[in-house]
C-alpha positions as CSV (number, residue, x, y, z in Angstrom):
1,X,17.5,-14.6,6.5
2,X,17.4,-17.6,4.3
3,X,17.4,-15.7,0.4
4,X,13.6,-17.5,-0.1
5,X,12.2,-16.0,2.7
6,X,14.1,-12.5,1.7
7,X,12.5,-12.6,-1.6
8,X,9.1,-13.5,-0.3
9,X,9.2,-10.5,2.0
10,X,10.2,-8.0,-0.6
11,X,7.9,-9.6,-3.4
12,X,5.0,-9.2,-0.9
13,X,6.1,-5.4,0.0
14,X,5.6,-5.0,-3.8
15,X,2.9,-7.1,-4.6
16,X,0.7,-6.0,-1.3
17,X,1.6,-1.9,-2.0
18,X,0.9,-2.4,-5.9
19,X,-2.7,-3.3,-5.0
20,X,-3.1,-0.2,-3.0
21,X,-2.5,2.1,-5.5
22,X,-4.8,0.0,-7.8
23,X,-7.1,0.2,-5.5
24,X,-7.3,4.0,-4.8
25,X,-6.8,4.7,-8.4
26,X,-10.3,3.0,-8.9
27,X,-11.1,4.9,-5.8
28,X,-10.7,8.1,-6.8
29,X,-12.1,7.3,-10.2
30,X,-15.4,6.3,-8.5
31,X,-15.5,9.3,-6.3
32,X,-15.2,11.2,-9.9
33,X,-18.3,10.0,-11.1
34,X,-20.2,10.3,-7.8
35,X,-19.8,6.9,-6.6
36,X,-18.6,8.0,-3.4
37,X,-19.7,5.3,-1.1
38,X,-17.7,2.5,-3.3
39,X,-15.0,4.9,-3.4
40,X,-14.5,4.6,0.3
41,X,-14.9,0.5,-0.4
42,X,-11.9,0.2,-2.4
43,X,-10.3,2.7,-0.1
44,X,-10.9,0.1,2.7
45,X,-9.7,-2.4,0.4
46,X,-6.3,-0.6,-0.3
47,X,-6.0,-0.6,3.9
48,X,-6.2,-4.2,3.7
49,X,-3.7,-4.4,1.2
50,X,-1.7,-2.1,3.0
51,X,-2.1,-3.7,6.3
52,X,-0.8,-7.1,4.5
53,X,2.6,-5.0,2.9
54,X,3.1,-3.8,6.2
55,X,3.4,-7.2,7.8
56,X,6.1,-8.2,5.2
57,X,7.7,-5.6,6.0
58,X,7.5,-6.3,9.9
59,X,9.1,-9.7,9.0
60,X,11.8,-7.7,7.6
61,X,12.2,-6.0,10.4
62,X,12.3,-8.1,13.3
63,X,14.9,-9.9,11.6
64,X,16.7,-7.2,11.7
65,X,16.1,-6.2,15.2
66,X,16.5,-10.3,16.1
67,X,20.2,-9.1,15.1
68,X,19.7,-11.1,11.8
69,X,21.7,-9.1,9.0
70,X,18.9,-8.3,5.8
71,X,21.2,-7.8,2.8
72,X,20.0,-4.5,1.4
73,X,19.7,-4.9,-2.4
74,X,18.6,-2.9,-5.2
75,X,15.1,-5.2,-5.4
76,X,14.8,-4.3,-1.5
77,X,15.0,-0.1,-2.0
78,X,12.6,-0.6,-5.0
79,X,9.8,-2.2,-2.5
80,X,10.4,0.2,0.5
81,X,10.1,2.5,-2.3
82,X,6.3,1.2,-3.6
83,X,5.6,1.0,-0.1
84,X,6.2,4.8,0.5
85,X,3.8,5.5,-2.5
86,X,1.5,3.7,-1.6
87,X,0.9,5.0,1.6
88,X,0.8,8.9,-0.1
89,X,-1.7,7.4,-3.0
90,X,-4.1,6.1,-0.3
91,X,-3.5,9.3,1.7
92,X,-3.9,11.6,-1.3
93,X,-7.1,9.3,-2.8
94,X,-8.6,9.8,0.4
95,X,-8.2,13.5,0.3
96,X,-9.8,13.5,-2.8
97,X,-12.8,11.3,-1.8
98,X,-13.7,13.7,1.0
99,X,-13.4,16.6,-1.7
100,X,-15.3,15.0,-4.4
101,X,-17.7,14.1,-1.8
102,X,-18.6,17.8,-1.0
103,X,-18.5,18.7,-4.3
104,X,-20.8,16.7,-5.5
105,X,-22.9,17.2,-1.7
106,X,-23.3,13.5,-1.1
Protein backbone atom coordinates (compact mmCIF):
# COMPACT_ATOMS: atom_id res chain seq x y z
CA UNK A 1 0.00 0.00 0.00
CA UNK A 2 1.41 3.23 -1.18
CA UNK A 3 2.69 4.98 2.54
CA UNK A 4 -0.12 8.02 1.78
CA UNK A 5 -2.78 5.86 1.55
CA UNK A 6 -1.39 3.84 4.81
CA UNK A 7 -1.39 6.97 6.67
CA UNK A 8 -4.71 8.05 5.57
CA UNK A 9 -6.20 4.80 6.79
CA UNK A 10 -4.63 4.85 10.13
CA UNK A 11 -5.21 8.77 10.61
CA UNK A 12 -8.90 8.10 9.81
CA UNK A 13 -9.02 4.90 12.40
CA UNK A 14 -7.92 7.59 14.89
CA UNK A 15 -9.57 10.56 13.82
CA UNK A 16 -13.09 8.65 13.08
CA UNK A 17 -12.81 6.46 16.77
CA UNK A 18 -11.70 9.81 18.63
CA UNK A 19 -15.09 11.42 17.73
CA UNK A 20 -16.86 8.51 19.21
CA UNK A 21 -15.66 8.74 22.45
CA UNK A 22 -16.31 12.52 22.18
CA UNK A 23 -19.38 11.86 21.36
CA UNK A 24 -20.56 9.40 24.03
CA UNK A 25 -18.79 11.39 26.57
CA UNK A 26 -21.36 14.22 25.81
CA UNK A 27 -23.69 11.37 25.73
CA UNK A 28 -23.54 10.23 28.88
CA UNK A 29 -23.11 13.66 30.25
CA UNK A 30 -26.63 14.52 28.85
CA UNK A 31 -28.19 11.41 30.04
CA UNK A 32 -26.78 12.76 33.59
CA UNK A 33 -28.71 15.69 33.60
CA UNK A 34 -31.87 14.08 32.18
CA UNK A 35 -31.46 14.86 28.62
CA UNK A 36 -32.00 11.45 27.66
CA UNK A 37 -33.40 11.89 24.22
CA UNK A 38 -30.18 13.97 23.02
CA UNK A 39 -28.18 11.56 24.74
CA UNK A 40 -29.26 8.80 22.35
CA UNK A 41 -28.53 11.67 19.47
CA UNK A 42 -24.92 11.88 20.05
CA UNK A 43 -25.07 8.16 20.63
CA UNK A 44 -26.27 7.92 16.99
CA UNK A 45 -23.76 10.26 16.11
CA UNK A 46 -20.80 8.28 17.68
CA UNK A 47 -22.32 5.19 15.27
CA UNK A 48 -21.76 7.32 12.39
CA UNK A 49 -18.41 8.09 13.41
CA UNK A 50 -17.91 4.58 14.15
CA UNK A 51 -19.35 3.34 10.98
CA UNK A 52 -16.71 5.79 9.08
CA UNK A 53 -13.52 4.23 11.38
CA UNK A 54 -14.70 1.07 10.46
CA UNK A 55 -14.45 1.62 6.74
CA UNK A 56 -10.80 2.71 7.16
CA UNK A 57 -10.13 0.02 8.65
CA UNK A 58 -11.84 -2.24 5.89
CA UNK A 59 -9.41 -0.56 3.47
CA UNK A 60 -6.82 -1.86 5.67
CA UNK A 61 -8.00 -4.93 5.48
CA UNK A 62 -8.72 -5.88 2.04
CA UNK A 63 -5.37 -4.93 1.24
CA UNK A 64 -4.40 -7.32 3.30
CA UNK A 65 -6.61 -9.97 2.17
CA UNK A 66 -5.82 -8.63 -1.72
CA UNK A 67 -2.38 -10.28 -0.57
CA UNK A 68 -1.01 -6.65 -0.27
CA UNK A 69 1.53 -6.63 2.80
CA UNK A 70 0.33 -3.54 5.44
CA UNK A 71 3.55 -2.74 7.30
CA UNK A 72 2.47 -2.91 10.97
CA UNK A 73 3.91 0.06 12.77
CA UNK A 74 3.68 1.46 16.13
CA UNK A 75 1.17 4.43 14.66
CA UNK A 76 -0.96 1.41 13.32
CA UNK A 77 -1.39 -0.63 16.98
CA UNK A 78 -2.13 2.85 18.47
CA UNK A 79 -5.33 3.23 16.03
CA UNK A 80 -6.50 -0.44 16.22
CA UNK A 81 -6.01 0.45 19.78
CA UNK A 82 -8.57 3.82 19.79
CA UNK A 83 -10.62 1.75 17.73
CA UNK A 84 -11.16 -0.99 20.44
CA UNK A 85 -12.04 1.85 22.95
CA UNK A 86 -14.12 3.24 21.10
CA UNK A 87 -16.26 0.56 20.54
CA UNK A 88 -16.35 -0.26 24.69
CA UNK A 89 -17.05 3.76 25.26
CA UNK A 90 -20.14 3.64 22.99
CA UNK A 91 -21.03 0.23 24.34
CA UNK A 92 -20.54 1.31 28.01
CA UNK A 93 -22.30 5.04 27.24
CA UNK A 94 -25.10 3.22 26.04
CA UNK A 95 -25.42 1.16 29.10
CA UNK A 96 -25.45 4.06 30.98
CA UNK A 97 -28.15 5.95 28.88
CA UNK A 98 -30.56 3.06 29.41
CA UNK A 99 -29.74 3.28 33.29
CA UNK A 100 -29.97 6.88 33.65
CA UNK A 101 -33.00 6.68 31.63
CA UNK A 102 -34.86 4.53 34.31
CA UNK A 103 -33.49 6.30 36.88
CA UNK A 104 -34.66 9.34 36.14
CA UNK A 105 -38.19 7.30 34.64
CA UNK A 106 -38.17 9.06 31.29
Amino acid sequence: MEETVLMESIMGLIVHSGNTRSECMEAIQLAKNGQIQEAKEKIQLANDALIEAHHSQTALLSQEARGEKVEVSMLLIHAQDHLMNAITFRDLATEMIELYERIKGQ
